[in-house]
MDTraj code that builds the backbone (N, CA, C; nanometers):
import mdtraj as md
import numpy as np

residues = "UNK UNK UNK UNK UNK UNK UNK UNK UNK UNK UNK UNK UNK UNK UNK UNK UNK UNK UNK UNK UNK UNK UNK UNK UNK UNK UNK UNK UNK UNK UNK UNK UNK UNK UNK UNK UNK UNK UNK UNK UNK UNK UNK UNK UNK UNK UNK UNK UNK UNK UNK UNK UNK UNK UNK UNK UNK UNK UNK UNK UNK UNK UNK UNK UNK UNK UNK UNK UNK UNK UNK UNK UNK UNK UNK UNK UNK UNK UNK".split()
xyz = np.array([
    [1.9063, 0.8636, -5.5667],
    [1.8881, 0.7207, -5.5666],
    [1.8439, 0.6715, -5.4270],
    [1.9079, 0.7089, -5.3186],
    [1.8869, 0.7020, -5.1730],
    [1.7282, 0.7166, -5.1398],
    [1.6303, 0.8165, -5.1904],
    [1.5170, 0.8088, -5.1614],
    [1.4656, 0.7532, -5.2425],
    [1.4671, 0.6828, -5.3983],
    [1.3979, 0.5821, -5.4772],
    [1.4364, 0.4766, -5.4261],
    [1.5071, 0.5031, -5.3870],
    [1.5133, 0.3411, -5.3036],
    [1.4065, 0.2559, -5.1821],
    [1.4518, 0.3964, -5.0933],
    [1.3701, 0.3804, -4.9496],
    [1.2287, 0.4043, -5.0007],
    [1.1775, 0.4704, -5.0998],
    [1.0521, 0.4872, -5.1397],
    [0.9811, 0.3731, -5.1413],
    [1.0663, 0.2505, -5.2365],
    [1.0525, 0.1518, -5.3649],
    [0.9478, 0.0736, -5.2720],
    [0.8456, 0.0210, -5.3355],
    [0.7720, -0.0759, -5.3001],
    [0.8241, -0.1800, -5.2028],
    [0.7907, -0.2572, -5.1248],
    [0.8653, -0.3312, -4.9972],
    [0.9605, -0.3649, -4.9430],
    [1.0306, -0.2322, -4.9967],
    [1.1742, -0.1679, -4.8837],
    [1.1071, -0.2259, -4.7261],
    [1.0623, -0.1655, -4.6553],
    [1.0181, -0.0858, -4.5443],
    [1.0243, -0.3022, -4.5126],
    [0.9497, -0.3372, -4.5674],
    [0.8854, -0.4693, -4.5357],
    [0.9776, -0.5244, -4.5420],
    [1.1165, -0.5912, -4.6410],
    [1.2262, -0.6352, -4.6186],
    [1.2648, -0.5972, -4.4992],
    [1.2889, -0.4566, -4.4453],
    [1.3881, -0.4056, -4.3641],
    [1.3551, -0.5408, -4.2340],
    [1.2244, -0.4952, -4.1981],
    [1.1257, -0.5591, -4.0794],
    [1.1353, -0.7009, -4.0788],
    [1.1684, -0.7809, -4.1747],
    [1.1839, -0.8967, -4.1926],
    [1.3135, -0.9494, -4.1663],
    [1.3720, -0.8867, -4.2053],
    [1.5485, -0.9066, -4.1747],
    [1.5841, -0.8778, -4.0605],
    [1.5069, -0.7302, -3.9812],
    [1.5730, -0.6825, -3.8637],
    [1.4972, -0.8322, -3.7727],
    [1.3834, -0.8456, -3.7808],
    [1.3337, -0.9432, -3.6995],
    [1.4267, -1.0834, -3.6702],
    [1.4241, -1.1410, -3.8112],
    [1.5357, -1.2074, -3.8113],
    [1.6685, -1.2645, -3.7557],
    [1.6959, -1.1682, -3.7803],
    [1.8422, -1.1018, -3.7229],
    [1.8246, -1.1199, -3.5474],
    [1.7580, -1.0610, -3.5686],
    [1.7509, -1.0563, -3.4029],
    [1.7232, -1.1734, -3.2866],
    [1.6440, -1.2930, -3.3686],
    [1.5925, -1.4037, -3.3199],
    [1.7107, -1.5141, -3.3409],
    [1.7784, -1.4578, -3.4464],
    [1.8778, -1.5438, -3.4629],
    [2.0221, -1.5138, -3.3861],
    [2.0473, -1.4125, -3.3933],
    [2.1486, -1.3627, -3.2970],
    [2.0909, -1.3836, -3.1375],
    [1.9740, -1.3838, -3.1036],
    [1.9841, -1.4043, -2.9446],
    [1.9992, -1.5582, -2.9683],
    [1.9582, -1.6453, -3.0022],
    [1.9984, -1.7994, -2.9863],
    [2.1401, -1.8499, -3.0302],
    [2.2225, -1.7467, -3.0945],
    [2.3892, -1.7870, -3.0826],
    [2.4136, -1.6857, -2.9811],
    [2.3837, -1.6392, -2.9111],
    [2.4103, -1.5343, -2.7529],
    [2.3683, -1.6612, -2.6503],
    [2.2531, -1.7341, -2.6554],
    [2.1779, -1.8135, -2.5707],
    [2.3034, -1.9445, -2.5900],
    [2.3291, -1.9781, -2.6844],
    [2.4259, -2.0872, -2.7208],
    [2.6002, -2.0631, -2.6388],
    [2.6074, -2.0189, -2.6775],
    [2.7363, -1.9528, -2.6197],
    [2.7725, -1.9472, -2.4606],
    [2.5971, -1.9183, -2.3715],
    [2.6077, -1.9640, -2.2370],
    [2.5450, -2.0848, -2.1925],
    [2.5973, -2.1464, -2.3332],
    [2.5642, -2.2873, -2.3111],
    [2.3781, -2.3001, -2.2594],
    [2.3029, -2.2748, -2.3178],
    [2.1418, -2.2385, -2.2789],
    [2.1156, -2.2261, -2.1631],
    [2.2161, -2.1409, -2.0834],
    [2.1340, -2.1454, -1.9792],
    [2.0098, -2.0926, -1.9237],
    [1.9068, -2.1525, -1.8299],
    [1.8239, -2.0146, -1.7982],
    [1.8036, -1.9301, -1.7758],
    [1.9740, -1.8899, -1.6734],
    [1.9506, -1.7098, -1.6467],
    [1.9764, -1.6711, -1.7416],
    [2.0155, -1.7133, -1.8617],
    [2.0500, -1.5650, -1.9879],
    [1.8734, -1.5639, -2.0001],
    [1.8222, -1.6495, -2.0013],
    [1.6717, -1.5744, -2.0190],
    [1.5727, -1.4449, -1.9778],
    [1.6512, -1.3780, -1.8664],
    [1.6152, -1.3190, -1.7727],
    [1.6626, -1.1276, -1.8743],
    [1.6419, -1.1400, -1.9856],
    [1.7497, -1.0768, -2.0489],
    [1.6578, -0.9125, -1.9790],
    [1.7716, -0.7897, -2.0246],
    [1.6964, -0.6561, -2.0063],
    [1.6537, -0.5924, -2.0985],
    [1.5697, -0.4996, -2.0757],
    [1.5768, -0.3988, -2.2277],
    [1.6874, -0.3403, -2.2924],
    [1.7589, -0.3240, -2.1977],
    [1.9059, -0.2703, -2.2784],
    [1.9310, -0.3994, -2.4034],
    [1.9416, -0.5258, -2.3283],
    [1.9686, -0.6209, -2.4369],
    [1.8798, -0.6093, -2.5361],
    [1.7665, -0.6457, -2.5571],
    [1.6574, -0.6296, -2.6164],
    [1.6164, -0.5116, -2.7194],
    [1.6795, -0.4102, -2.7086],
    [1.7089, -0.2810, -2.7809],
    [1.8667, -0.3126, -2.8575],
    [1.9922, -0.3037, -2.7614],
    [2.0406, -0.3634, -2.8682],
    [2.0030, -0.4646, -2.9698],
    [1.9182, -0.5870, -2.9479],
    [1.9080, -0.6756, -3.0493],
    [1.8357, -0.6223, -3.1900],
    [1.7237, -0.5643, -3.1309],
    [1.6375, -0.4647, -3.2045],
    [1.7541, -0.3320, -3.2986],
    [1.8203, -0.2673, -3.2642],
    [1.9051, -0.2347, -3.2984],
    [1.9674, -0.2763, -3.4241],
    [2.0673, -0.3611, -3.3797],
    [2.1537, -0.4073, -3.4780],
    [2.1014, -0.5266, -3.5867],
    [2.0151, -0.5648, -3.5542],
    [1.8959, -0.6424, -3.6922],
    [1.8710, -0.5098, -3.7176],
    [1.8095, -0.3660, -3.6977],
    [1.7641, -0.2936, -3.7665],
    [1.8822, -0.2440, -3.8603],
    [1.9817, -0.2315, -3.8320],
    [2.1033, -0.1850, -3.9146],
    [2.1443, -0.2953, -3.9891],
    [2.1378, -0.4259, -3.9415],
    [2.1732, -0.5394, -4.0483],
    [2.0583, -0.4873, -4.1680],
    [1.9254, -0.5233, -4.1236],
    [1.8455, -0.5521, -4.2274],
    [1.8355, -0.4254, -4.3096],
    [1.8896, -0.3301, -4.3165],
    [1.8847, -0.1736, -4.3578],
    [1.9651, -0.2238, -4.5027],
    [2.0830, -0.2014, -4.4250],
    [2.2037, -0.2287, -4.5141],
    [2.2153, -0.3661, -4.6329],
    [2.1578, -0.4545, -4.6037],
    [2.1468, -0.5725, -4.6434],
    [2.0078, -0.5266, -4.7696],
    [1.8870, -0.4765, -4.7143],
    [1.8030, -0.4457, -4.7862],
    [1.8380, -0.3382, -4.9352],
    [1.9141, -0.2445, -4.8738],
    [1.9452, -0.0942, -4.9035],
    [2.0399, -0.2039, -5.0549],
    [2.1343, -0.3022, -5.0009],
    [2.1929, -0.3012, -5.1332],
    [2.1100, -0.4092, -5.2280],
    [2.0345, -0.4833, -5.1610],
    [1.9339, -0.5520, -5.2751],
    [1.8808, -0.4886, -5.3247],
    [1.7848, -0.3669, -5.3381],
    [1.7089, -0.3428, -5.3778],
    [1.8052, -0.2101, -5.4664],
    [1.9308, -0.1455, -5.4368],
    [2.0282, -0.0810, -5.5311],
    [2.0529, -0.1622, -5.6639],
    [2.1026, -0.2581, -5.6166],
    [2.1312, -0.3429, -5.7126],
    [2.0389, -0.4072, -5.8111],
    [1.8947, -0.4163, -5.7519],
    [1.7878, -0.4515, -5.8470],
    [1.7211, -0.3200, -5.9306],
    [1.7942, -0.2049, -5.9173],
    [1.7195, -0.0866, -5.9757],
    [1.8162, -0.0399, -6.0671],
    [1.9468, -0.0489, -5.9860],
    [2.0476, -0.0330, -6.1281],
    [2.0555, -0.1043, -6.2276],
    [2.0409, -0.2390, -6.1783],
    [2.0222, -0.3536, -6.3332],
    [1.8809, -0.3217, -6.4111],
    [1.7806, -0.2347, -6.3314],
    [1.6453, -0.2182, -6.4072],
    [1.7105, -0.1220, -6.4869],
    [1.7795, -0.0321, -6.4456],
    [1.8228, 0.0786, -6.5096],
    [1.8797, 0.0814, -6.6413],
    [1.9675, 0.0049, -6.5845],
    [2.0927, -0.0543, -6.7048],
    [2.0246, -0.1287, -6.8411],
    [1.9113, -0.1982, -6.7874],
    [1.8401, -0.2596, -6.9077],
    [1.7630, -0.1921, -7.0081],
    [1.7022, -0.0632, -6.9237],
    [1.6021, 0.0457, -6.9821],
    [1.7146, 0.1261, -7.0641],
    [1.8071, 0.0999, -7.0877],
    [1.8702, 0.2387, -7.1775],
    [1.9366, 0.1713, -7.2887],
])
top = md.Topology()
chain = top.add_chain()
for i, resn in enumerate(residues, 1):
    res = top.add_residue(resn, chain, resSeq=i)
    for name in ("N", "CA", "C"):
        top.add_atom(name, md.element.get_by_symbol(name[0]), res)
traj = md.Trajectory(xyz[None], top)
C-alpha cells in the first residue's frame, strides 16, 4: 500500500504544497512570538532547513493519510 500510495497521481505535489506551507506559516508564528522583530529576519540556514524540514514531514504525513484514506474508501467501494 506504502508504494501505491507514494506512486498515486499528485502525492509528490500535495507533499510540496503542504511542506511549503507549513513552512511560511510556521516562520510567521516564530516571527510573531519575537514580537516582529527585525533581527529574527536575519534568520540562518540551519533555521531555514529546519523549516524546510519539518513542513516536509508535516506535509508527508498529512498527505500519506489523505490519500490512504481516499484509496481505501476506493477500495472498499470496488468490492
Amino acid at each position: 500500500m506504502f508504494k501505491r500510495i507514494i506512486n498515486h497521481k499528485g502525492f509528490w505535489r500535495s507533499v510540496a504544497t503542504l511542506t511549503l506551507a507549513f513552512a511560511i506559516v510556521f516562520f510567521f508564528v516564530q516571527w510573531a512570538f519575537v514580537g516582529f522583530s527585525s533581527g529574527f529576519l536575519n534568520v540562518s540556514l540551519r533555521t531555514v532547513a529546519a523549516l524546510v524540514l519539518g513542513g516536509f514531514i508535516y506535509g508527508f504525513l498529512m498527505t500519506y493519510g489523505k490519500f490512504w484514506g481516499k484509496l481505501k474508501q476506493l477500495d472498499h467501494k470496488n468490492k
